[in-house]
PyMOL CGO cylinders between C-alpha atoms (Angstrom):
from pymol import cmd
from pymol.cgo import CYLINDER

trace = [
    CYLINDER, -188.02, 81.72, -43.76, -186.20, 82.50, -40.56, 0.3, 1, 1, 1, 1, 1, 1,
    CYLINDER, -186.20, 82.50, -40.56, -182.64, 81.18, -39.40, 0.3, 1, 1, 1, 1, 1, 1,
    CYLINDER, -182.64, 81.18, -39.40, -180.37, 82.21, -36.78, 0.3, 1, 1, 1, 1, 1, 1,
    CYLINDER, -180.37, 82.21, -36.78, -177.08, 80.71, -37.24, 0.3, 1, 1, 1, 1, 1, 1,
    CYLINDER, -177.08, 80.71, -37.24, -173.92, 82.49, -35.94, 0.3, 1, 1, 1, 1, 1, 1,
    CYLINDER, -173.92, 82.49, -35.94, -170.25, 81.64, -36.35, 0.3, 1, 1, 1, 1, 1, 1,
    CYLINDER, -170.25, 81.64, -36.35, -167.26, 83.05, -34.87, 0.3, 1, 1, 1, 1, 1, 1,
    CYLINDER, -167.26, 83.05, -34.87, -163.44, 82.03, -34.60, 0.3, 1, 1, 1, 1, 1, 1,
    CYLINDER, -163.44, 82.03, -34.60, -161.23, 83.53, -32.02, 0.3, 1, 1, 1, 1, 1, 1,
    CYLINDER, -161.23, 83.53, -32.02, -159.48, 83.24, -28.96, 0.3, 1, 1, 1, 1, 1, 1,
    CYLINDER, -159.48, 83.24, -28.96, -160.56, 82.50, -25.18, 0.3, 1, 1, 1, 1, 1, 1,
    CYLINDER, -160.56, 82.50, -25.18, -160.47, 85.21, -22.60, 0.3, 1, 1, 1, 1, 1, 1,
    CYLINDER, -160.47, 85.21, -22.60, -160.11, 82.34, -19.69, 0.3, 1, 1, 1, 1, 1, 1,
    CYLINDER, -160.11, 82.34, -19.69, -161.08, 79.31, -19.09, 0.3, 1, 1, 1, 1, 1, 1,
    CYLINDER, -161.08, 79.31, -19.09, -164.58, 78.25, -19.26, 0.3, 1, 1, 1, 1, 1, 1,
    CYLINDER, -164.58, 78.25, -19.26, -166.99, 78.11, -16.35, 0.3, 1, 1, 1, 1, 1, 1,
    CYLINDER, -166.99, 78.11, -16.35, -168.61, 75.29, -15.40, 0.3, 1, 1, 1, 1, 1, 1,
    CYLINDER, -168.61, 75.29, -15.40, -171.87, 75.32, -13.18, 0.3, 1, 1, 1, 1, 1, 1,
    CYLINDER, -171.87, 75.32, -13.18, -175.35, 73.68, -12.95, 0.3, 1, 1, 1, 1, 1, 1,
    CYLINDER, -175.35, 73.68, -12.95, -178.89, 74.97, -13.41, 0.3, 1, 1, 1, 1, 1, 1,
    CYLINDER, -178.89, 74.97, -13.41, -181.60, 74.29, -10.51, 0.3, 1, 1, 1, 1, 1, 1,
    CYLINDER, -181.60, 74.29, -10.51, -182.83, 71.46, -13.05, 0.3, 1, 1, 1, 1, 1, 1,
    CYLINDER, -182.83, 71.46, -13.05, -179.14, 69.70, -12.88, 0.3, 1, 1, 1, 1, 1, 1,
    CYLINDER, -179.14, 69.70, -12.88, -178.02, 70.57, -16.34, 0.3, 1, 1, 1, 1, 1, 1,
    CYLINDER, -178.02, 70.57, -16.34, -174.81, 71.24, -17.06, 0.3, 1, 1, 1, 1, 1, 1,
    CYLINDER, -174.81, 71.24, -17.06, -173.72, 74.72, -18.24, 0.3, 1, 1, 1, 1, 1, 1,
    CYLINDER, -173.72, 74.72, -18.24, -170.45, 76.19, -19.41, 0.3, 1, 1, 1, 1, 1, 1,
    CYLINDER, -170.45, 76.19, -19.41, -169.47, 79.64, -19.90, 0.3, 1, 1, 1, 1, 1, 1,
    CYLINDER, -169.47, 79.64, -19.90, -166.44, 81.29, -22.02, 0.3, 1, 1, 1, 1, 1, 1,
    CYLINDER, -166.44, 81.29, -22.02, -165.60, 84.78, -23.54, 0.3, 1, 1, 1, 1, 1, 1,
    CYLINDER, -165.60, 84.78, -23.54, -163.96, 84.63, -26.40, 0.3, 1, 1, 1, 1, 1, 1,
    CYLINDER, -163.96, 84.63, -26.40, -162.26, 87.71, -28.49, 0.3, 1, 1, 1, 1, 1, 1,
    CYLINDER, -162.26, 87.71, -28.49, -162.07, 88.05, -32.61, 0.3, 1, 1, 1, 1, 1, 1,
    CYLINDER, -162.07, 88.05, -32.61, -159.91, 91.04, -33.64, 0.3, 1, 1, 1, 1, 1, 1,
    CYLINDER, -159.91, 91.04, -33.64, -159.78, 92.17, -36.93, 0.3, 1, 1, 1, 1, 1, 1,
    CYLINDER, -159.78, 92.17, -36.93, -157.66, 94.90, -38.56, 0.3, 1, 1, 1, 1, 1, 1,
    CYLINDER, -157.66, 94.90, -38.56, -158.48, 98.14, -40.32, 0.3, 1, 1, 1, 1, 1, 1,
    CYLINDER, -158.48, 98.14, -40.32, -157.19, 101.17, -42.19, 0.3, 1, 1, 1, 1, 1, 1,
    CYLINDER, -157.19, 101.17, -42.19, -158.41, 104.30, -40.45, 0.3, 1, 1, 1, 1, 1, 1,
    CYLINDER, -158.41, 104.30, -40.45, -158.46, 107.33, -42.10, 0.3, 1, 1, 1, 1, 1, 1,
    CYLINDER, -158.46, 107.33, -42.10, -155.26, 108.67, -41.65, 0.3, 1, 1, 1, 1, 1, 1,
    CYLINDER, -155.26, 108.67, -41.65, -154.33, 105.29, -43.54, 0.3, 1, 1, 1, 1, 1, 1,
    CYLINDER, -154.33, 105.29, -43.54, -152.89, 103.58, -40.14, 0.3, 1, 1, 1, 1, 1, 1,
    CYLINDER, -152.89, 103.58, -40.14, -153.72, 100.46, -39.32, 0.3, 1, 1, 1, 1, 1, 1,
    CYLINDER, -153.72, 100.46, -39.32, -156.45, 100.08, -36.72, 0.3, 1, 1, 1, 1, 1, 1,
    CYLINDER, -156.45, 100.08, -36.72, -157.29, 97.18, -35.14, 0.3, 1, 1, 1, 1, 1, 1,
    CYLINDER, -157.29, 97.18, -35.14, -161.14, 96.18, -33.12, 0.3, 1, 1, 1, 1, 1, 1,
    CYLINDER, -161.14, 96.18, -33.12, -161.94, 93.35, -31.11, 0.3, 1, 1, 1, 1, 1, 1,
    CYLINDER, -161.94, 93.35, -31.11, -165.21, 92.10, -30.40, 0.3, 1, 1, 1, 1, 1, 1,
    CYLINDER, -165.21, 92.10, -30.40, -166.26, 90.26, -27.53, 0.3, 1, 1, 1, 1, 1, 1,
    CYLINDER, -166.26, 90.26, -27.53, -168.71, 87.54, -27.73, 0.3, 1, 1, 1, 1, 1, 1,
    CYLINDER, -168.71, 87.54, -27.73, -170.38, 85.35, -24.85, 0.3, 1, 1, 1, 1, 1, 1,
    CYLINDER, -170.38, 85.35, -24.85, -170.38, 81.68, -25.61, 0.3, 1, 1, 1, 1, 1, 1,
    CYLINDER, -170.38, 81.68, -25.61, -173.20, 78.84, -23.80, 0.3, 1, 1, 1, 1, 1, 1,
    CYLINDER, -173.20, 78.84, -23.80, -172.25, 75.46, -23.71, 0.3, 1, 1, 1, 1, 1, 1,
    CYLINDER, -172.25, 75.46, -23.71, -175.12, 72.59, -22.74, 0.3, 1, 1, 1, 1, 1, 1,
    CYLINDER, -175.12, 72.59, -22.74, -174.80, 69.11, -21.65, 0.3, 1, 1, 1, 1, 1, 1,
    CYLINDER, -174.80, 69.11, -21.65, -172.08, 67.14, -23.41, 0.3, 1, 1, 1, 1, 1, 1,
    CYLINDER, -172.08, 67.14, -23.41, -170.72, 70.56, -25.07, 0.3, 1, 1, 1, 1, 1, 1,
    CYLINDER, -170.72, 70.56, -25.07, -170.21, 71.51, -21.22, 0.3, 1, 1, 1, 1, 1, 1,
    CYLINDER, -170.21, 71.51, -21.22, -168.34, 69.14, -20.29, 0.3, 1, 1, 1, 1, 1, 1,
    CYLINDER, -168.34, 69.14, -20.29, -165.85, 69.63, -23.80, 0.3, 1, 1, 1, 1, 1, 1,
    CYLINDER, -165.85, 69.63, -23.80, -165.76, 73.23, -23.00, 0.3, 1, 1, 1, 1, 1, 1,
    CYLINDER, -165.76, 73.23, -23.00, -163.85, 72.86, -19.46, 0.3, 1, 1, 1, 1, 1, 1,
    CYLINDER, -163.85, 72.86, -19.46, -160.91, 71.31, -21.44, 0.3, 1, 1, 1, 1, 1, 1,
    CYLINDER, -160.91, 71.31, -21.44, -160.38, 74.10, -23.57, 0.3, 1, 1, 1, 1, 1, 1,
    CYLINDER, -160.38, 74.10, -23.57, -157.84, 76.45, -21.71, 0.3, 1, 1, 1, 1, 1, 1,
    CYLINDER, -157.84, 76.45, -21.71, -157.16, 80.47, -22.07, 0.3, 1, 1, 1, 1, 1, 1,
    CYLINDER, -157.16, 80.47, -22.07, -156.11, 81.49, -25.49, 0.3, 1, 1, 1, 1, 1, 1,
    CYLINDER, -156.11, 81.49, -25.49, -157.20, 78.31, -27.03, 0.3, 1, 1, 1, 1, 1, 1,
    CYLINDER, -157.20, 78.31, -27.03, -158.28, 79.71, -30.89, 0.3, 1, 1, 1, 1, 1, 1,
    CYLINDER, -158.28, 79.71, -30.89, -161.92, 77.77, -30.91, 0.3, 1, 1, 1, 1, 1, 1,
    CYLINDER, -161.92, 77.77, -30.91, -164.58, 78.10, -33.94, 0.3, 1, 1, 1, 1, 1, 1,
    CYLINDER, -164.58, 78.10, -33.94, -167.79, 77.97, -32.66, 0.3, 1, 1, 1, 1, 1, 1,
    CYLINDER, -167.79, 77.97, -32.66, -171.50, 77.78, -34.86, 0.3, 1, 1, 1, 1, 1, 1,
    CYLINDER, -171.50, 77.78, -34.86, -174.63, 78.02, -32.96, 0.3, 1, 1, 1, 1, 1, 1,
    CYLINDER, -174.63, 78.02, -32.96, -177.69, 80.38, -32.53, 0.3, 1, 1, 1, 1, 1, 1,
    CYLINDER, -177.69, 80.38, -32.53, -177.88, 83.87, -30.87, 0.3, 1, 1, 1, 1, 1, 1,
    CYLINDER, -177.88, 83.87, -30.87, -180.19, 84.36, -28.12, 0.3, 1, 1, 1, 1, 1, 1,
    CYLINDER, -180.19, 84.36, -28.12, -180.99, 87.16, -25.88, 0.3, 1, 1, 1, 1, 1, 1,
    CYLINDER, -180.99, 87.16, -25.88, -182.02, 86.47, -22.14, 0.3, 1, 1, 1, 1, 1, 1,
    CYLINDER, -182.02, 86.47, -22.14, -183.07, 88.87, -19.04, 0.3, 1, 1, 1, 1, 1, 1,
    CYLINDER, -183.07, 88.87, -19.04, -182.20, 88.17, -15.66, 0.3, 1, 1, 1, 1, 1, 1,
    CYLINDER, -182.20, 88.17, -15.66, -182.24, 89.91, -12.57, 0.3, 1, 1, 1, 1, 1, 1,
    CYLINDER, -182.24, 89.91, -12.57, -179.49, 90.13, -10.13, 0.3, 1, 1, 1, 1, 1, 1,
    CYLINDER, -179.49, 90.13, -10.13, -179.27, 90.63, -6.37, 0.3, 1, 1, 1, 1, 1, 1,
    CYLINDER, -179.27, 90.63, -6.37, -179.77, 94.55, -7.40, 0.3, 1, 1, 1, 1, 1, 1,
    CYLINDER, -179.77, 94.55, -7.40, -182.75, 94.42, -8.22, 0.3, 1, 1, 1, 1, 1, 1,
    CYLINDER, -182.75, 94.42, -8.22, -181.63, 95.68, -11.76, 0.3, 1, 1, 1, 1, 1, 1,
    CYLINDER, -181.63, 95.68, -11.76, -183.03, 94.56, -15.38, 0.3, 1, 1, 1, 1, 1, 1,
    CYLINDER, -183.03, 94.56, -15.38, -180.42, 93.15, -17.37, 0.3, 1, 1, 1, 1, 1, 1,
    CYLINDER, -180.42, 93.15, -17.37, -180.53, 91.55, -21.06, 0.3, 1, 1, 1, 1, 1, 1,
    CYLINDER, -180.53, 91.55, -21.06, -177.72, 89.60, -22.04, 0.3, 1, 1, 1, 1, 1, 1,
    CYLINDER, -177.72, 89.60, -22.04, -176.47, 87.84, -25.85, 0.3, 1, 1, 1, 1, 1, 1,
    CYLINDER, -176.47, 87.84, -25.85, -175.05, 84.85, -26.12, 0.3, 1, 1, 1, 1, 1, 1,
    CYLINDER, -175.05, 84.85, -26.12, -174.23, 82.17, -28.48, 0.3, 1, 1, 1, 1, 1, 1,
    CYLINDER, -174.23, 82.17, -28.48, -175.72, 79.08, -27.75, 0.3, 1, 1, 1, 1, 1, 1,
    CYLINDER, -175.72, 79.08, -27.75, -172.98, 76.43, -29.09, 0.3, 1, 1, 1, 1, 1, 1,
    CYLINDER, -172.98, 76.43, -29.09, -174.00, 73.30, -30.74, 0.3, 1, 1, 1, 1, 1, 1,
    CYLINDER, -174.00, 73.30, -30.74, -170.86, 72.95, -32.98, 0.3, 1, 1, 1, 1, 1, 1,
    CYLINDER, -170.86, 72.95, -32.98, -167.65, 73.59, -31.95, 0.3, 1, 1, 1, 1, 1, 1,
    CYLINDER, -167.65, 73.59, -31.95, -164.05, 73.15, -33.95, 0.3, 1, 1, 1, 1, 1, 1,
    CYLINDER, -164.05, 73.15, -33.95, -160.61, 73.64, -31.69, 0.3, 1, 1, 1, 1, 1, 1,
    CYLINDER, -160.61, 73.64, -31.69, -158.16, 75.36, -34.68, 0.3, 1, 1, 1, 1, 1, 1,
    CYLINDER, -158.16, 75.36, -34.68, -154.99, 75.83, -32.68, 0.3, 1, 1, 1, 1, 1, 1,
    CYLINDER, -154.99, 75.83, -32.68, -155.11, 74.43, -28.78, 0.3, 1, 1, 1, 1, 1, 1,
    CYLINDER, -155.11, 74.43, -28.78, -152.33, 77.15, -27.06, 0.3, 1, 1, 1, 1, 1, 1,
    CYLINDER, -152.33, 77.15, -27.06, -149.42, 76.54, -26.66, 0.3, 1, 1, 1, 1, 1, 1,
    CYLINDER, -149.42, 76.54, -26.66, -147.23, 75.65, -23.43, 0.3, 1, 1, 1, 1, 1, 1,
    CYLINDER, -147.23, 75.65, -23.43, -143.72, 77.43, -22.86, 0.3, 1, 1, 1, 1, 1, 1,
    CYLINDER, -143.72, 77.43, -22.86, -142.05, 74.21, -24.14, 0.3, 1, 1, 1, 1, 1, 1,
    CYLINDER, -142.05, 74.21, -24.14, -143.85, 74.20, -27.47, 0.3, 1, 1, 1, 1, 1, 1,
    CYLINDER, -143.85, 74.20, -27.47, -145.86, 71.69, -27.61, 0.3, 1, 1, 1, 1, 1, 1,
    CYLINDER, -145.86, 71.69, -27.61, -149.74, 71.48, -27.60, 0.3, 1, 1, 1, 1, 1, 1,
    CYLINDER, -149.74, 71.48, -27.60, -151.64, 71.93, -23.29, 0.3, 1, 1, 1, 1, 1, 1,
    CYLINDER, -151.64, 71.93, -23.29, -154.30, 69.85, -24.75, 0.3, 1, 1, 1, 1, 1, 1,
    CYLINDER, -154.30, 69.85, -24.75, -154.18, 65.92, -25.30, 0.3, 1, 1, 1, 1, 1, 1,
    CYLINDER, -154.18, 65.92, -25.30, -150.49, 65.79, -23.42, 0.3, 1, 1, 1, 1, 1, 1,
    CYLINDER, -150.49, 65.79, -23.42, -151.74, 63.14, -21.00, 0.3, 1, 1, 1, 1, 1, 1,
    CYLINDER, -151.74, 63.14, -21.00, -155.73, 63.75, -21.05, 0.3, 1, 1, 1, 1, 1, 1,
    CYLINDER, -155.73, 63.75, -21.05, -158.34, 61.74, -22.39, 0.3, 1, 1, 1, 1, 1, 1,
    CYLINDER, -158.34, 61.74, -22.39, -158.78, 64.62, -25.04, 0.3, 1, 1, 1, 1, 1, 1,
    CYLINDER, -158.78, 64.62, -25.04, -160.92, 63.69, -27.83, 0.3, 1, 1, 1, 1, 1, 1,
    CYLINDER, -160.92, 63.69, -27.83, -158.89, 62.66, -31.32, 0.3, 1, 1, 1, 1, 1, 1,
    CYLINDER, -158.89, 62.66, -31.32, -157.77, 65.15, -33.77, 0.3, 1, 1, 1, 1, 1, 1,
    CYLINDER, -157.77, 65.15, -33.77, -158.65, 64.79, -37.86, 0.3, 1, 1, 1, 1, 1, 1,
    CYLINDER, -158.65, 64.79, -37.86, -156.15, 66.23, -40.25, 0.3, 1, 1, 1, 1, 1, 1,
    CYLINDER, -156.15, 66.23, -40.25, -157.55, 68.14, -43.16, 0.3, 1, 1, 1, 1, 1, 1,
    CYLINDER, -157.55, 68.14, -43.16, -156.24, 68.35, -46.42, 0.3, 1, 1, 1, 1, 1, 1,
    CYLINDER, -156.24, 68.35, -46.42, -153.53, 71.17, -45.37, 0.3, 1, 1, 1, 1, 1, 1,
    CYLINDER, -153.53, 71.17, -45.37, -152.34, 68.80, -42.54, 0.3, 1, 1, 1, 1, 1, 1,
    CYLINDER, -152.34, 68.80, -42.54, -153.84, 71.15, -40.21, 0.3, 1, 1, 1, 1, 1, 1,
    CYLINDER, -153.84, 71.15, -40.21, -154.41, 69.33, -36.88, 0.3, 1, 1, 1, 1, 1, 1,
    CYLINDER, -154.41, 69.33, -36.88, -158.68, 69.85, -35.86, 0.3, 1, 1, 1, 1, 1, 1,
    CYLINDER, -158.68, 69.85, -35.86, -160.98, 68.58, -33.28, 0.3, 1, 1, 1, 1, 1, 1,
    CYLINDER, -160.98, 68.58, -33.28, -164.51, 69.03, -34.02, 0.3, 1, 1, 1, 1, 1, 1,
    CYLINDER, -164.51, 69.03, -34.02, -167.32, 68.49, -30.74, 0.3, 1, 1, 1, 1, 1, 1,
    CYLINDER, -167.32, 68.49, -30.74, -171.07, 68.82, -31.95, 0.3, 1, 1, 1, 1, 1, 1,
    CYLINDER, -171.07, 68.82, -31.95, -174.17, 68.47, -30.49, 0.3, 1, 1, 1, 1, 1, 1,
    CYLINDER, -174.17, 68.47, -30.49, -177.01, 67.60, -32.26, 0.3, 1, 1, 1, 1, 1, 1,
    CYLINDER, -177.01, 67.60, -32.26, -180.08, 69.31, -31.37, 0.3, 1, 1, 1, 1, 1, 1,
    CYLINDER, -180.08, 69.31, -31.37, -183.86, 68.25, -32.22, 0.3, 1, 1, 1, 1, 1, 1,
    CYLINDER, -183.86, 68.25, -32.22, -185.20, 70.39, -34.63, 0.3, 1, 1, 1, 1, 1, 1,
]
cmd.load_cgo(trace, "trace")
């Protein structure tokens, strides 16, 4: 059996990117941060952020540009390495997460307080869950 099924919740480091591959499909971009915190060994709290690459196809792409900076986004897809070769001349492998779910948790927050997304966009609707947490959930289904 082999799977490769990633998930990660954390924050945007900027807005996505969107561009377009030779073959016209759409493509967004985003970096997104999940920190955790630690005890070190002096017993002070540490704290460690990792940084994780996120690919957004098609349909996904065109979600992903709403999402803003600091947006706290779930995402579930599959991990996939890639080399490329820029204007250098230089090897380079890259990992990212291809998305084909993704869940907005908390959209951020403007300085009046209330929600950047869906204030006057055609932003998709939000569920409530049993917490009366607000969510918006994008997927993608891909063929097997």
């Amino acid at each position: 059996m082999q799977q490769n099924r990633f998930q990660v919740a954390g924050y945007l480091a900027a807005k996505p990117e969107l561009r377009f591959l030779p073959s016209g499909t759409k493509v967004a971009n985003a970096r997104m941060g999940e920190t955790y915190r630690f005890k070190g060994k002096d017993q002070k709290t540490e704290t460690h952020t990792n940084w994780h690459r996120l690919t957004f196809y098609n349909e996904l792409a065109d979600l992903a540009i709403s999402f803003e900076q600091g947006d706290n986004l779930f995402a579930e897809g599959s991990l996939q390495q890639r080399q490329f070769t820029p204007a250098d001349g230089s090897k380079r492998t890259v990992s990212e997460i291809v998305v084909k779910s993704c869940h907005l948790i908390a959209p951020l927050r403007n300085a009046s307080g209330s929600d950047a997304v869906g204030q006057g966009t055609d932003a998709p609707e939000a569920s409530t869950n049993e917490n009366n947490e607000s969510s918006e959930t994008f997927q993608h289904n891909w063929p097997l």
